[in-house]
C-alpha positions in Angstrom: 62.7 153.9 57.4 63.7 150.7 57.4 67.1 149.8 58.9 69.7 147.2 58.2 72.4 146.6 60.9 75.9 145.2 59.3 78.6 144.4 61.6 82.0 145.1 59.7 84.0 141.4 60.2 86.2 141.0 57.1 89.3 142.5 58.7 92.8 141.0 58.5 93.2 142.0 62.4 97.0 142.4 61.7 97.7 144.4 64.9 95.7 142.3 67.0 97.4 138.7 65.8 94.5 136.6 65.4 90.6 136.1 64.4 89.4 138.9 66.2 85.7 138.0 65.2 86.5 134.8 67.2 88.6 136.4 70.3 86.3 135.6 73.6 85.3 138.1 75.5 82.8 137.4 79.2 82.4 133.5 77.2 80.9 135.6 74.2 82.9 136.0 71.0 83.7 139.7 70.1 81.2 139.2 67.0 78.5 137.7 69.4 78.5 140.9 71.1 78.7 143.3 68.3 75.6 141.7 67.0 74.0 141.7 70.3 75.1 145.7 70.7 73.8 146.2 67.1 69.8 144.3 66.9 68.3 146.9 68.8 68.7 149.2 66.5 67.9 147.9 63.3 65.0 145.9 61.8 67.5 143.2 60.5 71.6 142.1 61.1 73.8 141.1 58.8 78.0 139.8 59.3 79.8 141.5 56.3 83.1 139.8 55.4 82.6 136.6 56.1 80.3 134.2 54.6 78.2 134.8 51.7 78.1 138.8 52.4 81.6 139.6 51.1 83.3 143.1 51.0 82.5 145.0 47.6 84.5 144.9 45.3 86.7 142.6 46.9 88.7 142.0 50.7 91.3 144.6 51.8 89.3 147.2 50.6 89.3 148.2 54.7 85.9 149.6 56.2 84.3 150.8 52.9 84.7 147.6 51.1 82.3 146.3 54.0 79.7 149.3 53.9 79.3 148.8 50.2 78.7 145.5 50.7 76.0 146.1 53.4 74.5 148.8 51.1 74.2 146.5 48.3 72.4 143.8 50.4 70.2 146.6 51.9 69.1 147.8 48.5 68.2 144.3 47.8 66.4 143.5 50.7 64.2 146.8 50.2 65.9 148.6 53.4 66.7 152.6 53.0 69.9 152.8 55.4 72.6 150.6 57.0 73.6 151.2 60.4 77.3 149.9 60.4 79.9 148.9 63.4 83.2 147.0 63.4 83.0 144.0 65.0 85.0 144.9 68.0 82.1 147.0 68.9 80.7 145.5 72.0 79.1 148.4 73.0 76.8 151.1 71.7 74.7 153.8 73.3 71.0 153.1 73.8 70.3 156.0 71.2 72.0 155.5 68.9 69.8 155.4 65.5 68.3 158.5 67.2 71.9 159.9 67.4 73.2 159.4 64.0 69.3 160.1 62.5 69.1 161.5 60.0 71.7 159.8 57.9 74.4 160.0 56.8 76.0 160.7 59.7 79.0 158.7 62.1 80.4 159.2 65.6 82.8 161.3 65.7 84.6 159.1 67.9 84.3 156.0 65.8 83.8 157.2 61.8 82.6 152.8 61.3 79.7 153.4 63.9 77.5 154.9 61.1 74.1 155.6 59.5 74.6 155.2 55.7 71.5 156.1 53.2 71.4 153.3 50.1 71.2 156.4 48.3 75.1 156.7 48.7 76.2 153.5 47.1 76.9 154.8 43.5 79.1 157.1 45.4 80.9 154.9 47.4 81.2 152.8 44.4 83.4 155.6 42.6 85.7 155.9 45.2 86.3 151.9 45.8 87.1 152.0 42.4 88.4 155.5 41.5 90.0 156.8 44.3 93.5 156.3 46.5 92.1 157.6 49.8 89.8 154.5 51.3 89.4 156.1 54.1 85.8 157.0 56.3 86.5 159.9 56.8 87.1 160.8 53.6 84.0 159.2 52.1 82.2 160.7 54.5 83.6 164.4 53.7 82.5 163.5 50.3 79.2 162.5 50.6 78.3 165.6 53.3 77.9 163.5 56.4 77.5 164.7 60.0 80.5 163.3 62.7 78.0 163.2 65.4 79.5 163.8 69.0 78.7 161.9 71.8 79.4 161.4 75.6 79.9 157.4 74.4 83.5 156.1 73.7 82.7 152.9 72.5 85.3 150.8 73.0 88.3 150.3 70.8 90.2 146.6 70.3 93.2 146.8 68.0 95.4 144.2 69.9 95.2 142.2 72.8 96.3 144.0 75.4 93.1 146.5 74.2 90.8 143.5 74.7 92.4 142.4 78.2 91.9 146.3 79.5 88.5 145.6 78.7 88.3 142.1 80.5 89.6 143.7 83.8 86.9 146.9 83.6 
């Protein structure tokens, strides 16, 4: 199985007031790290939402517009599943492609943090464009994927005061 990574960075970050893709965590930008959390895992890493991956079918299509995205590029780079996070993921548990395997499947904690098969895409497809309810849960209901509990929280940055709790731990 071969495994792309795509870290979800196309976000307006309304609550948290700026670029949070750019916000500096320990001299590392929050993206740096979510891409440093995120190569173990996967054979190759990709930034959706900014750049030339953009969110499918357009931006403000929240999380899904990014996985479809990253399940497009997959397919075209021959890869069978995308292992997504959200870009203020900074940390991830050292299993977790076993964890989520076999896909699809998300934490429980965190429905971003996922394993998505390319075979979903025409799925997710349908609901970007058919559907009211954009949100991963609901995808994931659709498409019969596991939430996957874990001991790991990983952590959660909606607003500054989230990212400075995290500077003092």
């Amino acid at each position: 199985m071969k495994t792309l990574g795509a870290v979800l960075a196309g976000g307006r970050a309304r609550r948290f007031g700026s670029d949070k893709a750019a916000a500096m965590l320990d001299g590392q930008t929050l993206l740096d790290h979510a891409l440093a959390a995120l190569r173990p895992h996967c054979d190759a890493v990709i930034v959706v939402g900014r750049g030339e991956i953009t969110d499918w079918p357009r931006a403000d299509m929240g999380p899904l517009g990014g996985i479809a995205a990253a399940l497009i590029h997959a397919s075209d780079q021959g890869c069978d599943q995308v292992l997504t996070v959200s870009v203020d993921c900074v940390r991830l548990p050292p299993d977790l492609r076993a964890l989520l395997q076999p896909a699809p499947a998300f934490l429980a904690t965190q429905p971003v943090i996922g394993l998505w098969p390319v075979a979903v895409l025409d799925d997710l497809k349908a609901v970007l464009t058919d559907s009211d309810d954009l949100a991963v849960r609901a995808f994931a209901r659709r498409i019969g994927a596991r939430a996957v509990a874990s001991d790991f929280v990983p952590p959660n940055i909606n607003n500054v005061a989230d990212l400075e709790q995290l500077r003092d731990l």
